[in-house]
N, C-alpha and C positions, 0 to 999 in steps of 0.2 A: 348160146350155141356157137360153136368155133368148127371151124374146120381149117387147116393147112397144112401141108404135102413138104416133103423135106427130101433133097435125092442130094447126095456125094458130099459126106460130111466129113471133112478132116480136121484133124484139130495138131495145134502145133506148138513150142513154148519157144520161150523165148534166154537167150542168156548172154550175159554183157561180155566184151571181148578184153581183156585186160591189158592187153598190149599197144589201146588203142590212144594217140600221141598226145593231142588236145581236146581231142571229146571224144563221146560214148559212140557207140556201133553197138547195134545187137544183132546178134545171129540167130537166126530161125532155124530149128531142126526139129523137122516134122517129125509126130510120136504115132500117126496113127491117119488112117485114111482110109474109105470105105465107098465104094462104088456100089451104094444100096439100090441102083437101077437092075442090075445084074443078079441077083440076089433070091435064091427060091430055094426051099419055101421057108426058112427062116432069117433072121440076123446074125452074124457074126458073134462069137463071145463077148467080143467088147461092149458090145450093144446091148441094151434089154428095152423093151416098149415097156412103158407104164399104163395105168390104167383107161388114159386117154387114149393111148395110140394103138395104132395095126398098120399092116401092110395092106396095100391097095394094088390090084392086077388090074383095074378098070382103069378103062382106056380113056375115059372122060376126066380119070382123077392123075393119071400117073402123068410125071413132069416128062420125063425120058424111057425106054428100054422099058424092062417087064414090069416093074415094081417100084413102090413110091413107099414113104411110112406117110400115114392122113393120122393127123390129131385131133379127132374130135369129142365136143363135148356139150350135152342138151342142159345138164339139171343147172340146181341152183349157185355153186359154188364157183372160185375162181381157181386158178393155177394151177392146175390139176396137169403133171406131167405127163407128155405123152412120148417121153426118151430119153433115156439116162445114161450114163456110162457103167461097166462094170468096174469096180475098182480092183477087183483081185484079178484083170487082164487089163485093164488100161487105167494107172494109178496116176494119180496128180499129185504131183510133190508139193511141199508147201514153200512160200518164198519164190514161188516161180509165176513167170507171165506164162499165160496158155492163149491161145488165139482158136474160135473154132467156125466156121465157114461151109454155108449151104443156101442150096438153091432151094426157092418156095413157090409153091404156086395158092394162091389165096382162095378155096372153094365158095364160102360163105363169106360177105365181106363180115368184120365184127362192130359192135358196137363202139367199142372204144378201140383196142389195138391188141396184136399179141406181141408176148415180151419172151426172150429168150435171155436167159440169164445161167452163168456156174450156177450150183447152190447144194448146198449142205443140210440136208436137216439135221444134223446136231447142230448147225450155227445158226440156221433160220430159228430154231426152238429157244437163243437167245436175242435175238432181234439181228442177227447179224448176217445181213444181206449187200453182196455187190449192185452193182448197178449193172443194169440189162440194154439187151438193142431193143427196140422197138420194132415193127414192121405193119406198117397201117396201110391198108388200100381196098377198095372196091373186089366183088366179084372177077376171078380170071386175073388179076394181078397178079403178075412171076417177078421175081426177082434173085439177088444172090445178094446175105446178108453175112458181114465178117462181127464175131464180136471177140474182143481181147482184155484180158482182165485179170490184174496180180492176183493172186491167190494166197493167203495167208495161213498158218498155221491150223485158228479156229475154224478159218472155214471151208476146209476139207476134211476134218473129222468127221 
């Protein structure tokens, strides 16, 4: 069983500066941001909940302001999303760093930890997975977790 709260998610990419004398500079320019506190009674298009997740009004679960998304989940199985991106409103190009950043608050602590990671099923269906943030703690743990990760051709199909 999992439970964890996600409020103001932006996500951002990254791109090298070419002018730049003796080393590399990257520039950040943010593609998308989302003040999900605010937010009634659905998500924005770029968003969609997956089968874990929903929006939370209660006051015991939400991080800030009216609304939180809670991802939870009782049965047997593991990585069951509970937030995705839409890709025909908010696409990820391939060959690009994307960065994306949110606040949690941890309802149930977990057994082992939840992992947030890109991911592709057309590239997880060939083994082909980035590597994720982790975020572990006890019961009522809040935090704000950044994770950034080049993105490749296969796996954003």
């Amino acid at each position: 069983m999992f439970f964890v709260l996600v409020s103001c998610a932006s996500w951002t990419t990254a791109q090298s500066v070419s002018n730049a004398p003796s080393r590399w500079q990257a520039q950040y320019t943010q593609i998308y941001s989302d003040d999900i506190e605010t937010i009634a009674p659905a998500l924005t298009p770029a968003l969609s909940l997956g089968p874990a997740g929903a929006l939370t009004s209660n006051p015991a679960e939400v991080i800030a302001g009216n609304e939180s998304i809670k991802g939870s989940y009782s049965g047997s199985g593991s990585s069951l999303p509970f937030l995705q991106t839409n890709s025909s409103v908010l696409p990820l190009a391939p060959n690009h760093t994307y960065t994306v950043k949110f606040q949690y608050k941890i309802l149930t602590a977990p057994s082992t930890f939840f992992l947030v990671q890109f991911l592709s099923f057309v590239a997880a269906s060939q083994n082909n997975f980035l590597s994720g943030a982790t975020i572990m703690g006890e019961t009522g743990t809040t935090g704000t977790t950044t994770l950034t990760a080049p993105l490749e051709t296969i796996q954003i199909t």
